[in-house]
C-alpha positions in Angstrom: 0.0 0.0 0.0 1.4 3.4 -1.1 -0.1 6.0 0.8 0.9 9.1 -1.6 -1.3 7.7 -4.6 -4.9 8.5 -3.2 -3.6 12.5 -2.9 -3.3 12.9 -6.9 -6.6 10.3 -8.0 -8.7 13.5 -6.5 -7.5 17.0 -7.6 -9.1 19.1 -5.2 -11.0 22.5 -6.4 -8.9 25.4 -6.3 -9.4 27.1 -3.0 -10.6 30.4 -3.0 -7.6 32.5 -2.0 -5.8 30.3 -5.2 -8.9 31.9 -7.2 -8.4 35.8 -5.9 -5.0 35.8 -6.7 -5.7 34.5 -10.5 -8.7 37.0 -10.4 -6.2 39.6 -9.3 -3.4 38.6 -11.8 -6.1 39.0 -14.5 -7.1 42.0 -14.1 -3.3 43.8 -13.5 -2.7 42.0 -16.9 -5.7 43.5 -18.3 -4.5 46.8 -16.9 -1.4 46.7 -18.9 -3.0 45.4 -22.0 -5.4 48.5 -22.2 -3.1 50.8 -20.8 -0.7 49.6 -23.7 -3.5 50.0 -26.7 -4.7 53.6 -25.5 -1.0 54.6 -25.5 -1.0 53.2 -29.1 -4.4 55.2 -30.1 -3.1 58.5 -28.5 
């Protein structure tokens, strides 16, 4: 019996601090991205 197999059969659902700071990531990247195309248009 191996008792580190069980752990990776299951993935567990990201946890919700793991989601905020993908949420927050997102949306500095976003920042950049428009921040980049109105400097283009200007």
């Amino acid at each position: 019996m191996t008792t580190g197999q069980d752990d990776k059969k299951t993935p567990k659902p990201p946890s919700m601090q793991r989601k905020l700071i993908w949420l927050g990531a997102a949306l500095v990247a976003l920042y950049f991205i428009a921040d980049g195309i109105i400097g283009l248009l200007k």
